[in-house]
C-alpha positions in Angstrom: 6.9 -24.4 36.0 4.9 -27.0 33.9 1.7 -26.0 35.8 2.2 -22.6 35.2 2.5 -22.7 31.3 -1.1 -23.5 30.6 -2.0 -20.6 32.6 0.2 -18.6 31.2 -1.2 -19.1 27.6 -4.8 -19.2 29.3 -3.8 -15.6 30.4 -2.3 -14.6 27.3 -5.6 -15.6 25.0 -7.7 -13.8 27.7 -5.6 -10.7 27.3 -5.4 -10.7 23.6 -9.0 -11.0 23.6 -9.8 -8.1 25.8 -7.5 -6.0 23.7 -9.1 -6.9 20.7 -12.5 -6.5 21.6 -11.6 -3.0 23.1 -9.8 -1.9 19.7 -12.4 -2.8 17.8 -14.9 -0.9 19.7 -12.4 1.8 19.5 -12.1 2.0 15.6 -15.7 1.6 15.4 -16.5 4.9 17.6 -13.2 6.4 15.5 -14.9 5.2 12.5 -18.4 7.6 13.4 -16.6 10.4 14.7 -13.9 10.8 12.3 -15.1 9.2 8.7 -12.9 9.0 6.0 -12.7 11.9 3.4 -10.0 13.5 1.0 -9.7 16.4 3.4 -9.9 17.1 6.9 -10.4 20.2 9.1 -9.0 19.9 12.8 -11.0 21.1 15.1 -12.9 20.0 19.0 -14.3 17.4 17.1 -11.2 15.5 15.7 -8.6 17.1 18.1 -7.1 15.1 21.1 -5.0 15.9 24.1 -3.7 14.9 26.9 0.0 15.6 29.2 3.0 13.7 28.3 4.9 12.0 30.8 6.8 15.1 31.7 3.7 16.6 31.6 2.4 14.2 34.6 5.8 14.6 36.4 5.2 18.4 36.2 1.8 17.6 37.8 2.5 15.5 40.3 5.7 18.2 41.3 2.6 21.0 41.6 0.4 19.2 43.7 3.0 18.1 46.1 4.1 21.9 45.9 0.5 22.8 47.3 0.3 20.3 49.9 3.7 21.3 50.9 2.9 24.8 51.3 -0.3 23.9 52.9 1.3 22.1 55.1 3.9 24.8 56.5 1.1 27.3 55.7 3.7 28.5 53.4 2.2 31.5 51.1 4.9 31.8 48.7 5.3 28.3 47.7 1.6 28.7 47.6 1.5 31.1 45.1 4.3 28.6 43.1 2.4 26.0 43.0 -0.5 28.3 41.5 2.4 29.8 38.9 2.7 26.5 37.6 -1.0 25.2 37.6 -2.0 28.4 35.6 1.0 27.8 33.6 -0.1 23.7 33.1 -3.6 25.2 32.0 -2.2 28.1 29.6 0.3 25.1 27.7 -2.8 22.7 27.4 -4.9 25.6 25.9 -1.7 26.9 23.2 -1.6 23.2 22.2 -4.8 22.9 21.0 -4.7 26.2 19.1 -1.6 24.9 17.7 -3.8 22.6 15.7 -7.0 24.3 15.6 -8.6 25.2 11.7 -5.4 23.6 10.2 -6.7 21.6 6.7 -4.9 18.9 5.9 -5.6 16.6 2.8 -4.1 13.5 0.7 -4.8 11.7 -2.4 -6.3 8.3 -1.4 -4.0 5.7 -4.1 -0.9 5.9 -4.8 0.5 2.8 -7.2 4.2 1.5 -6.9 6.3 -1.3 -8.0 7.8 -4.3 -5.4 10.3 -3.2 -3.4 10.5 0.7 -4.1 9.6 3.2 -1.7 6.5 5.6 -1.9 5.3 8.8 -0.8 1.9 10.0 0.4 1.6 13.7 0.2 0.2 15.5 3.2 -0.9 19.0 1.6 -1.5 21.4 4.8 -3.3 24.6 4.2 -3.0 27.4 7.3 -4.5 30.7 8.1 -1.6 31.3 10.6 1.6 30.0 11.7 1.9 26.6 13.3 4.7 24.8 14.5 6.0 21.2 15.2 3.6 19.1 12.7 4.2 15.3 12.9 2.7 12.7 10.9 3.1 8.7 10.2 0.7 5.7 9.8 -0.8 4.5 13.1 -0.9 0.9 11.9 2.0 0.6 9.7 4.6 2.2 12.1 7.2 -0.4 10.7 7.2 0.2 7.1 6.7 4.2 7.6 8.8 6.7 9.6 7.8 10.1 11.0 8.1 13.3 9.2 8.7 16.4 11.0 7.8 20.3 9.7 9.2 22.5 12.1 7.6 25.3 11.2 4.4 25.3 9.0 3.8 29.2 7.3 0.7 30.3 6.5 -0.6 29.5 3.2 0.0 25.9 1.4 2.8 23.7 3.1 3.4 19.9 2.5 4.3 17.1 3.9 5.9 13.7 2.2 5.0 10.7 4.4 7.4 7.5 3.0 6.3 3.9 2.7 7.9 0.8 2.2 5.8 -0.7 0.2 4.8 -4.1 1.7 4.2 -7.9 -0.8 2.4 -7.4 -3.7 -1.0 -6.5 -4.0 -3.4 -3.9 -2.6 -3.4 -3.2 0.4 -5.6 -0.5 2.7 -2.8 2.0 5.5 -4.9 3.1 7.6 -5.3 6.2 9.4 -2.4 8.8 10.0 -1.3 10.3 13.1 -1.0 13.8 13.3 1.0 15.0 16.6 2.4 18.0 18.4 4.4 18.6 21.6 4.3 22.2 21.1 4.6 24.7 23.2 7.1 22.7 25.9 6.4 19.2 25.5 3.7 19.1 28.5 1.1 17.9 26.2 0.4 15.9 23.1 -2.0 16.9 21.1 -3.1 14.3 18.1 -5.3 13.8 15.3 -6.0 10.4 13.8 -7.2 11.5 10.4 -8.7 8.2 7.8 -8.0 9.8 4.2 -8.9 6.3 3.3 -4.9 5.6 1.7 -4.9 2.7 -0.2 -1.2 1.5 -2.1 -1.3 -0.7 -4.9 2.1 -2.8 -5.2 2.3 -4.1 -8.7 4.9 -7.2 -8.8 8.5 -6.3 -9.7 9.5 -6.1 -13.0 11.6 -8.8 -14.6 13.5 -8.6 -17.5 12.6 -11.3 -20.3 14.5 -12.2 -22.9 13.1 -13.2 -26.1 10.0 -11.3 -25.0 7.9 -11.9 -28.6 8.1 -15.4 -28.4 5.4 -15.5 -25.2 2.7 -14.2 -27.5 -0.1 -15.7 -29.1 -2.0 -14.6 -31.5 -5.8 -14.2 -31.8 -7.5 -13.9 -35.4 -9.5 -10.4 -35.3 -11.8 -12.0 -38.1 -14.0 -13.5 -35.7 -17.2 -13.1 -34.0 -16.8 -10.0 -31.2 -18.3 -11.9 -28.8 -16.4 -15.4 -28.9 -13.2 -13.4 -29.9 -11.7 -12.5 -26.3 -12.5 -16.7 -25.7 -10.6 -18.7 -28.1 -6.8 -18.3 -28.8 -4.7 -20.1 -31.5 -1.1 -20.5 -32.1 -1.3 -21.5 -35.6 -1.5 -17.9 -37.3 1.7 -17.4 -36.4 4.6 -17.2 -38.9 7.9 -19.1 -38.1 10.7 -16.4 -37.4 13.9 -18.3 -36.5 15.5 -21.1 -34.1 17.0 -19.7 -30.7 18.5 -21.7 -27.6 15.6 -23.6 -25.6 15.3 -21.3 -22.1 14.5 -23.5 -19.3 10.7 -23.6 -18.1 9.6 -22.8 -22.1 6.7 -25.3 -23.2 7.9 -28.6 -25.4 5.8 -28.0 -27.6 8.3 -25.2 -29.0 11.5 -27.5 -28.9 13.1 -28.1 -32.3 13.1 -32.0 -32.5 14.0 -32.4 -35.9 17.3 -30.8 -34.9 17.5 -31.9 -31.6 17.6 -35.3 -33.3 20.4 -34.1 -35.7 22.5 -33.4 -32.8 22.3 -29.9 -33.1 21.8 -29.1 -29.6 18.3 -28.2 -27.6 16.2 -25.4 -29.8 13.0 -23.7 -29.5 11.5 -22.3 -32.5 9.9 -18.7 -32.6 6.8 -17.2 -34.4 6.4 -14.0 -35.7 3.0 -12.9 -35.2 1.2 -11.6 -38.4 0.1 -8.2 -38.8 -3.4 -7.3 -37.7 -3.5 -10.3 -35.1 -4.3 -9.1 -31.7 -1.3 -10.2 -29.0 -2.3 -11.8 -25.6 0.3 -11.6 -22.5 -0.7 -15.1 -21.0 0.7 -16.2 -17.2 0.3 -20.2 -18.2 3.5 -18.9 -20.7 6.1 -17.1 -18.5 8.9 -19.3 -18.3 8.8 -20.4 -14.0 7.2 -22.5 -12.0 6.8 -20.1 -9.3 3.9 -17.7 -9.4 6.1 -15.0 -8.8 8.5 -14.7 -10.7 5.6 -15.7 -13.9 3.9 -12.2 -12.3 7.1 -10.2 -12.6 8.0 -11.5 -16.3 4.4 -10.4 -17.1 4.7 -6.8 -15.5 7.8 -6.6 -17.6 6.0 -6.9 -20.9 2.8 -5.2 -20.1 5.7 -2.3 -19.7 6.9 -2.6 -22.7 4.7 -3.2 -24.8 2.8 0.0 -23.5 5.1 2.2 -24.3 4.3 1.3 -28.1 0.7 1.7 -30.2 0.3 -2.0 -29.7 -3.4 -3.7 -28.9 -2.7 -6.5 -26.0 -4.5 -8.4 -23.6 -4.0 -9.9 -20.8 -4.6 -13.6 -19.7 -4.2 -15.1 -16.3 -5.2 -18.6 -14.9 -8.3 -19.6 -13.9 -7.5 -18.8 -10.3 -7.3 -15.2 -10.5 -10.0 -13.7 -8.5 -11.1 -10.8 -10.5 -12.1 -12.4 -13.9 -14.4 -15.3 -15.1 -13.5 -18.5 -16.1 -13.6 -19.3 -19.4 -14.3 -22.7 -21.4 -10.8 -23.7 -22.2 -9.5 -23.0 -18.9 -8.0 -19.6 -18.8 -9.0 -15.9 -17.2 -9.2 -12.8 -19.7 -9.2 -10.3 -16.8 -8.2 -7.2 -19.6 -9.5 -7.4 -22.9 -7.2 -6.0 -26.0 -6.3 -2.3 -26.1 -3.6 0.0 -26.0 -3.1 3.3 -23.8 -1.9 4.5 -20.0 -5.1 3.2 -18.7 -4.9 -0.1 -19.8 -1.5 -0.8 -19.4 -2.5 0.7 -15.5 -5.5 -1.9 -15.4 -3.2 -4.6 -16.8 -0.5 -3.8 -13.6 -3.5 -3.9 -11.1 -4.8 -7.1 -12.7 -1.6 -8.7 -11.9 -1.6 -6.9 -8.2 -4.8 -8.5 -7.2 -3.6 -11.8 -8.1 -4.5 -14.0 -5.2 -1.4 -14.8 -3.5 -2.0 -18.4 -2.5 -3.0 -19.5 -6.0 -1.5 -22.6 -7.2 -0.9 -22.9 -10.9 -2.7 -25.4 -13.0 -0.7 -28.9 -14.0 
């Protein structure tokens, strides 16, 4: 048995590799002859079919029919066996008109928090009545389940195809299976249609307490150009004492009074009116990137819902922004608005899941 193992693993690396090389030149002649696009229109070009198993057994019954009544020179089960051949060929052909000119399109993004589901919308448009429409993501069978229409009118139909969203971040579905066994299950016919879906997962939203007292201010007075660079704390206006929350920084921690003996406090700042507010990840109170990502999608939520200007600041790892010279990322400049709160939530999406936060 010992021998065996390293052929078995030589086998099994040989037999990956010759299914990935195959695949591959598989989605690459997929790629050419079905491109992606918003909106797809089956026909020869995009349709395929071929007999299901009970399609083969029904086969392999009607040639064995034939060569039985060839045999015996039998002219009835003869003319069975021809029954059910021109019966094989008329199913085949009702199965591809089943699908023939039926339109089908889908919006390509679709944007979700951590750990709730999504829907893709399918919209079908048909110039006659099909039946028996199935759909679900070729690659991402395990976080998506088949829908069904039983009967698809003429006119505009729709389908909702579900998604359990996957980790954070942004990630690219895929093509989606289009099937029928219609009329009687002897054939499958398919379509595997790229409408180039792409779901963005923002991170969950945490609740924060004390939420105002991970801003910083930014004095508006100065030069445009050095103003998204340089933060300061100092413009701030003391507000009141409150109970130090584990992970805050030291420098906020009441020492005067935690010499007193009045317990562990953090003091909190008021920012002054006209200061723009930054939303910085170096702040959150965690040491796991995480979590810091989910307290962050909980202000930029809140703080969107009002008229307030905010930016965003991540750490220097964050792939999508620039360094700057005091070590930190502006990755979304101040503003206010559904658009930048949405660019704010992808910001934090993209974050590079094997960053390590600075010391």
């Amino acid at each position: 048995m010992r021998l065996l193992n390293p052929f078995h693993h030589l086998f099994s690396r040989i037999k990956q590799s010759i299914n990935a090389f195959f695949k591959k030149r598989f989605n690459r002649w997929l790629s050419k002859r079905i491109p992606g696009s918003f909106q797809h229109k089956l026909s020869k070009r995009n349709i395929f079919i071929m007999p299901t198993r009970f399609g083969f057994a029904y086969l392999l019954f009607d040639v064995l029919l034939f060569l039985l009544g060839t045999n015996y020179q039998n002219n009835i089960i003869l003319l069975l066996s021809y029954l059910l051949a021109s019966l094989f060929i008329s199913v085949m052909m009702h199965s591809f008109y089943n699908f023939s000119q039926l339109v089908l399109s889908s919006p390509a993004k679709q944007f979700t928090f951590a750990k709730q589901p999504v829907h893709f919308p399918i919209n079908i448009t048909a110039k006659k009545t099909y039946f028996d429409i199935n759909a679900n993501f070729r690659e991402q069978s395990n976080l998506s389940t088949k829908v069904k229409l039983e009967q698809c009118d003429r006119g505009e139909s729709q389908l909702l195809l579900p998604m359990n969203p996957p980790a954070r971040g942004v990630h690219n579905l895929g093509r989606v299976n289009v099937f029928s066994e219609y009329p009687l299950g002897l054939f499958i016919t398919w379509a595997m249609l790229d409408f180039s879906h792409q779901l963005v997962v923002f991170p969950e939203p945490k609740k924060l307490q004390n939420s105002d007292s991970y801003l910083s201010g930014i004095d508006d007075s100065t030069d445009d150009q050095n103003a998204h660079q340089n933060t300061s704390v100092g413009i701030d206006d003391f507000a009141e004492l409150r109970s130090y929350i584990s992970g805050e920084s030291l420098g906020k921690i009441a020492w005067k009074q935690l010499a007193r003996g009045q317990g562990k406090l953090s003091k909190h700042y008021q920012n002054q009116q006209g200061g723009l507010l930054w939303l910085k990840l170096s702040e959150m109170p965690s040491s796991d990137l995480e979590t810091k990502l989910s307290f962050l999608c909980f202000l930029i939520l809140e703080y969107g819902k009002s008229d307030y200007d905010f930016g965003l600041l991540l750490d220097s790892h964050s792939q999508t922004a620039n360094t700057t010279t005091d070590g930190l990322v502006i990755t979304i400049e101040p503003s206010s608005g559904f658009k930048h709160q949405q660019n704010c939530l992808i910001a934090l999406a993209e974050v590079s899941n094997n960053a390590v936060e600075k010391s």
